[in-house]
ZAMARGU-4260 file (C-alpha; in steps of 0.2 Angstrom, whole numbers, plus 5000, padded with zeros to 4 digits):
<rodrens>
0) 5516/5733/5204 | 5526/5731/5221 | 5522/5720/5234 | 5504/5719/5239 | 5502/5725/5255
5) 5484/5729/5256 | 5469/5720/5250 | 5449/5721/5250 | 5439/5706/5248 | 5424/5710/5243
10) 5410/5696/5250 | 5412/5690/5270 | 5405/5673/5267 | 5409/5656/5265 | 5423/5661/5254
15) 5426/5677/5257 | 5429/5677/5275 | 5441/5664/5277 | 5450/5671/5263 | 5453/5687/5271
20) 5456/5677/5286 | 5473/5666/5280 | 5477/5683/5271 | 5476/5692/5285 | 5486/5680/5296
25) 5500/5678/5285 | 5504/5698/5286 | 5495/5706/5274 | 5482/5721/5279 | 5463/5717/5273
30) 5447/5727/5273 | 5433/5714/5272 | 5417/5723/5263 | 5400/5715/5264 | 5383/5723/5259
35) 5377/5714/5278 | 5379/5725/5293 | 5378/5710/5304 | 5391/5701/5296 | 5404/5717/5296
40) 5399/5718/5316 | 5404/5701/5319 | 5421/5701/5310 | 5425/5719/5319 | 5422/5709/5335
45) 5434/5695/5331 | 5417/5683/5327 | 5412/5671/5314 | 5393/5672/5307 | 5393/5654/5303
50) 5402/5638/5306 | 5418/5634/5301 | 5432/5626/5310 | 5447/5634/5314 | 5441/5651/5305
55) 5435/5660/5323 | 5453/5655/5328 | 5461/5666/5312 | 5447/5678/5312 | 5449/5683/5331
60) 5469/5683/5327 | 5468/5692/5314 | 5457/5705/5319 | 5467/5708/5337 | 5482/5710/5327
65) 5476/5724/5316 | 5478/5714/5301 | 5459/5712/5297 | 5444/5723/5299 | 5427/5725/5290
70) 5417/5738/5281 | 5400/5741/5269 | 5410/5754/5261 | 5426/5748/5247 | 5441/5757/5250
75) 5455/5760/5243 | 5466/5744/5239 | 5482/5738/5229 | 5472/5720/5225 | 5455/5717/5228
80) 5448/5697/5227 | 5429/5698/5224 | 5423/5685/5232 | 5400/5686/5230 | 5388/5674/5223
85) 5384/5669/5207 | 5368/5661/5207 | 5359/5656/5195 | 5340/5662/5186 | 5325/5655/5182
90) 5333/5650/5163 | 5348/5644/5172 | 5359/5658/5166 | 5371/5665/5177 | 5367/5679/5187
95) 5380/5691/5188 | 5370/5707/5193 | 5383/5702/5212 | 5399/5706/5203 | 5393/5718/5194
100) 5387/5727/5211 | 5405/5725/5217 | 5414/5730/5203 | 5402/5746/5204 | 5410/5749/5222
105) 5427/5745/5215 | 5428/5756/5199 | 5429/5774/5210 | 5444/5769/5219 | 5455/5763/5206
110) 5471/5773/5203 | 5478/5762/5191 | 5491/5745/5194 | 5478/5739/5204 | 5474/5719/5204
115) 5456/5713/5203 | 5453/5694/5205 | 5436/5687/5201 | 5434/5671/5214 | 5416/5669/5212
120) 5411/5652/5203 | 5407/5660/5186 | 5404/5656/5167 | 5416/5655/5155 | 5419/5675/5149
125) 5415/5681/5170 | 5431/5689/5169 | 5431/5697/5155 | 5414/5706/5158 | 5421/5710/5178
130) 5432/5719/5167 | 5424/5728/5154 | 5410/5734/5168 | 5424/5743/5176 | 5433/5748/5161
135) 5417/5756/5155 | 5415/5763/5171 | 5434/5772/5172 | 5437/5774/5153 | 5452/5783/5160
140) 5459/5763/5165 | 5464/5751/5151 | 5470/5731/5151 | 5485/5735/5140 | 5490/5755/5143
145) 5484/5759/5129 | 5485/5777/5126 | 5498/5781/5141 | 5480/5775/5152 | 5485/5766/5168
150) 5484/5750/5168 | 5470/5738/5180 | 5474/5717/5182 | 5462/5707/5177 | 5463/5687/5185
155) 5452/5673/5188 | 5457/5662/5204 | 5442/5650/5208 | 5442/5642/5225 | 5441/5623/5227
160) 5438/5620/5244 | 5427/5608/5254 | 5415/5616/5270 | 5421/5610/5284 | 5439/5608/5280
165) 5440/5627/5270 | 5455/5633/5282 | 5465/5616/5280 | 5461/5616/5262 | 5463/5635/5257
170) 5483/5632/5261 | 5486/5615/5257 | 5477/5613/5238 | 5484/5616/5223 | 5477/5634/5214
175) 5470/5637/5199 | 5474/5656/5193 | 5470/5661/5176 | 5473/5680/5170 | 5467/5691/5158
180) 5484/5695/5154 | 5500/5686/5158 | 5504/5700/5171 | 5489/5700/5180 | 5492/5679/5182
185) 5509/5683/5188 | 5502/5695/5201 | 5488/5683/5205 | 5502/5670/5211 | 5514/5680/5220
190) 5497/5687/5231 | 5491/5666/5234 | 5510/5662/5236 | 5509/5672/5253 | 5498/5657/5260
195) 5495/5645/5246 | 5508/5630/5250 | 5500/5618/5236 | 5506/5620/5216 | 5499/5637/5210
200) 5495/5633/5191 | 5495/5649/5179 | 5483/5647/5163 | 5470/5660/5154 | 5456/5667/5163
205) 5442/5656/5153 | 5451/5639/5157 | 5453/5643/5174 | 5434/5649/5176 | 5432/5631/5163
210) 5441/5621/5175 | 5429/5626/5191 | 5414/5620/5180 | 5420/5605/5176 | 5429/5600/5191
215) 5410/5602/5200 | 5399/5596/5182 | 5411/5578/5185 | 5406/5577/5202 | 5390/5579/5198
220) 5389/5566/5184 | 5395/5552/5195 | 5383/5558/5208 | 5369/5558/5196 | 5376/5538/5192
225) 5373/5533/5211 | 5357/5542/5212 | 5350/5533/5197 | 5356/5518/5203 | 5346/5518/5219
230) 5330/5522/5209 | 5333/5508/5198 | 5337/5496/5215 | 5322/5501/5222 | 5311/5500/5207
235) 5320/5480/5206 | 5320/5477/5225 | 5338/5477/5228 | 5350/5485/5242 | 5359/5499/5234
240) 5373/5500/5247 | 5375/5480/5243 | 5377/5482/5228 | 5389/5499/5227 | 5399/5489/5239
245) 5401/5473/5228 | 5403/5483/5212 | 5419/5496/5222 | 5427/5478/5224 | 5431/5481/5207
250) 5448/5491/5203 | 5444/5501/5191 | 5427/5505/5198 | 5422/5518/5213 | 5405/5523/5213
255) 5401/5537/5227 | 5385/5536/5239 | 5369/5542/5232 | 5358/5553/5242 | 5342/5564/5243
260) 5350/5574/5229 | 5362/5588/5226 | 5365/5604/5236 | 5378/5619/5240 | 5382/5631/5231
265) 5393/5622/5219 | 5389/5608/5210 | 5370/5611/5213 | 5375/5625/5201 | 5391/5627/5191
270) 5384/5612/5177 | 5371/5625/5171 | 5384/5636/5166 | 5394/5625/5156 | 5373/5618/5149
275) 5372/5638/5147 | 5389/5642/5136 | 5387/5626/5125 | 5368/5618/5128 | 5369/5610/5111
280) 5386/5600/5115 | 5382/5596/5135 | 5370/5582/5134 | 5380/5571/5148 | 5383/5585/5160
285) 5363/5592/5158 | 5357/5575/5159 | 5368/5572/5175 | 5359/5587/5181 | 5342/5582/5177
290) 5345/5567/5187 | 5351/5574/5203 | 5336/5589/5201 | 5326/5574/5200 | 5330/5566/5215
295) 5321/5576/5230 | 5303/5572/5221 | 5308/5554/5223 | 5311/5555/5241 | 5295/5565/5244
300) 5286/5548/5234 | 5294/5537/5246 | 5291/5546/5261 | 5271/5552/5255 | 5267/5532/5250
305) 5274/5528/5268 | 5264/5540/5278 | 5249/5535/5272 | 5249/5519/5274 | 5249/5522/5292
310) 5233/5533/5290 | 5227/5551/5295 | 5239/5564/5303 | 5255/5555/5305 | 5271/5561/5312
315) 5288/5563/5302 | 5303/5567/5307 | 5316/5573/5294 | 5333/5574/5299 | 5345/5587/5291
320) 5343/5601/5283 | 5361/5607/5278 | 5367/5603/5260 | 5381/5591/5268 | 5387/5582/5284
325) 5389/5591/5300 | 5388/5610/5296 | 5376/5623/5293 | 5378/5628/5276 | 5360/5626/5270
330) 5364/5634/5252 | 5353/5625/5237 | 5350/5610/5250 | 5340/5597/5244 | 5333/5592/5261
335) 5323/5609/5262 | 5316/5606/5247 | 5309/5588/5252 | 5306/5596/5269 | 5295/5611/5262
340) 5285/5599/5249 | 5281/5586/5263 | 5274/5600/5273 | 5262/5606/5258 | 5258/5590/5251
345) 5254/5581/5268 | 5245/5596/5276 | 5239/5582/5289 | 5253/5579/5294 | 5267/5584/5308
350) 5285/5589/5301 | 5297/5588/5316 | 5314/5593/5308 | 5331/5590/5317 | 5345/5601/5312
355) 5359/5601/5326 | 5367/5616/5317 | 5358/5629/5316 | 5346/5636/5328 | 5331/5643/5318
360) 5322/5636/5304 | 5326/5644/5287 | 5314/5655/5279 | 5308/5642/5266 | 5299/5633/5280
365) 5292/5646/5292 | 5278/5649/5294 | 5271/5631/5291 | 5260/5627/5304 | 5265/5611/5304
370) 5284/5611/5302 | 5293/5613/5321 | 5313/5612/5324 | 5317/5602/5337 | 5331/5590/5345
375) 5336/5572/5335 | 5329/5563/5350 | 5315/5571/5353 | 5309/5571/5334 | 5315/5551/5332
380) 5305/5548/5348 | 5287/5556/5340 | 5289/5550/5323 | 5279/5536/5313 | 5291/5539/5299
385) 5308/5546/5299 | 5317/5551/5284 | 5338/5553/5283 | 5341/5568/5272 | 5359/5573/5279
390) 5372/5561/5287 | 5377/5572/5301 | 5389/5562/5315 | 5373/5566/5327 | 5361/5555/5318
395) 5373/5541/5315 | 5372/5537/5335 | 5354/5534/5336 | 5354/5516/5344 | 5345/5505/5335
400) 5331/5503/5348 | 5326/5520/5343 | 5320/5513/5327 | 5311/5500/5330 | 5292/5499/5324
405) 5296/5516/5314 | 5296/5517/5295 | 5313/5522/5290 | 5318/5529/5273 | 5338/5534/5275
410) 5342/5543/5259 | 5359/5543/5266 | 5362/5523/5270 | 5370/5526/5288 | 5356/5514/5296
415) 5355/5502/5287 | 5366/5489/5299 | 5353/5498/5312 | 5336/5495/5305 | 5343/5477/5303
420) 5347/5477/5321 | 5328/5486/5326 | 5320/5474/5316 | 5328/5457/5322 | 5315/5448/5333
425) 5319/5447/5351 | 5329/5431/5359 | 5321/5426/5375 | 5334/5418/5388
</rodrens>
């Protein structure tokens, strides 16, 4: 194969897009596709549909220059990076009905030395069934030119980025690119050389999807550590951020912040495929899961046992509804889980929800009559009981007179100096 020139990245979201983006800015030509009208719109107009920083900025470059467009239809491409989700189903199995819709779009325009890269978080074997789809759909293609039959590349590159920093970290990390075939990994690196400025590590296709799944199951599993470790605090009357604290004083010790659960579209999700491909042999990373799974219905106790003890028809206010601090991503967020069961288990009660971020509530909560959006101030200032579900910068500058005579149960621990504060008696002068 020459020198990629052209590239389709199927999948304008999280991923996607700013994928296309930094590719796009560093000279190559890309055609974004994406099943959402809106979404192609928005990029044609140089426009982000959700937050990111820094990815207008490339996007609106990218799309001036001539570099980047966007389209429902797949075109014709010299590599194509499918970039779509891979949730998962009610048996926690991998859902891969969104690649294979891709690689149904993909297959009719394939000529032959074309290069396929698989992005989507996926089971182990992902690749390999993204291939065989298309094979079995262009028998005329092979892997190895078999035959005299062109040849189609076949890699896995997962992405390892963290929202909010994905346009820092896209360029500076170090790359994971497994392929089917060692050609197809060489041709993966040369095309993530062009922006890629971290180490570009060249394995199989399985490690690499492997590597992914156990990079989120081991986050998850220390996660799943400090979460139990505040249901055990409670249960024994002790400050958890104390004792995190004191234990971190340890060298060899650093234990990460619990929280209201897991969310995103990562390690709420990749540990079930590793569970899925080996259930018998993944105690540790199932349990780890159960754990974290487990954790929303013990904020729903705490906050249920504090609303009625202050009688009929109280007033909470829940603050946060994206999966992590200080964007909008609301993918497999735990806080609208907690947000939704409060709403139907305390039907006498008022939900006010703060969610700086986004300007609508998500479908899971409308039409609740009881649930409203509204502004961090205005929801703290009605509220018998407020909950801390996300640790966005907004809520951690509520002053501490803004608590007091409130019942506060901060899932996140950025309060806890301030409810002291609230809750010191007044000095008279």
């Amino acid at each position: 194969m020459t020198t990629i020139n052209t590239v389709a990245v199927i999948g304008l979201g999280y991923i996607g897009l700013p994928t296309a983006a930094i590719l796009a800015t560093n000279g190559v030509t890309v055609i974004g596709v994406d099943v959402n009208q809106n979404t192609v719109d928005a990029v044609n107009r140089g426009e982000v549909p959700f937050v990111e920083p820094d990815l207008g900025v490339h996007v609106a470059g990218a799309v001036s220059q001539g570099n980047l467009r966007a389209t429902v239809e797949t075109p014709a491409a010299q590599a194509y990076i499918v970039a779509v989700p891979t949730p998962f189903r009610e048996d926690r199995s991998a859902d891969l009905s969104y690649i294979e819709a891709a690689a149904r779009g993909i297959a009719p325009q394939l000529k032959g030395d074309e290069l396929v890269i698989l992005e989507s978080t996926s089971p182990p074997r992902a690749t390999r069934h993204l291939a065989d789809y298309i094979l079995a759909l262009r028998p005329d293609l092979s892997l190895d030119g078999a035959g005299g039959a062109p040849v189609i590349h076949f890699a896995h590159c997962p992405e390892r980025v963290l929202p909010g920093r994905v346009m820092i970290e896209l360029v500076t990390n170090d790359r994971i690119v497994g392929g089917i075939t060692s050609e197809a990994a060489d041709l993966a690196k040369d095309l993530y050389a062009v922006f890629c400025q971290g180490e570009i590590l060249i394995t199989d296709d399985i490690t690499a999807e492997m590597a992914k799944l156990v990079e989120n199951s081991y986050r998850d599993v220390n996660i799943a550590f400090a979460n139990e470790l505040s249901v055990i605090s409670d249960k024994l009357g002790i400050d958890v951020w104390e004792l995190i604290r004191l234990a971190n004083h340890h060298p060899r010790v650093n234990i990460l912040q619990p929280g209201p659960g897991v969310g995103g579209h990562c390690i709420a999700v990749d540990p079930w495929f590793i569970v899925a491909a080996a259930p018998a042999e993944s105690q540790l990373i199932r349990t780890a899961r159960e754990v974290n799974d487990s954790k929303p219905e013990w904020v729903v106790e705490q906050v249920r046992k504090a609303a009625e003890s202050l009688g009929t028809a109280p007033k909470i206010a829940t603050l946060g509804l994206a999966f992590k601090a200080n964007i909008d991503d609301l993918r497999e967020s735990p806080a609208i889980g907690i947000t939704a069961a409060l709403a139907d288990e305390l039907p006498s009660a008022k939900l006010l929800v703060a969610e700086p971020h986004i300007e609508r509530l998500p479908r899971a909560l409308v039409g609740r009559n009881n649930v409203q959006l509204t502004s961090t101030d205005d929801a703290i200032a009605q509220a018998d009981v407020v909950v801390v579900l996300v640790d966005h910068d907004e809520f951690k500058t509520v002053p501490p007179a803004a608590l007091a005579d409130k019942a506060i149960i901060d899932t996140r621990g950025i309060w806890r100096d301030s409810v002291i504060e609230a809750q010191k008696p007044a000095v008279l002068s």
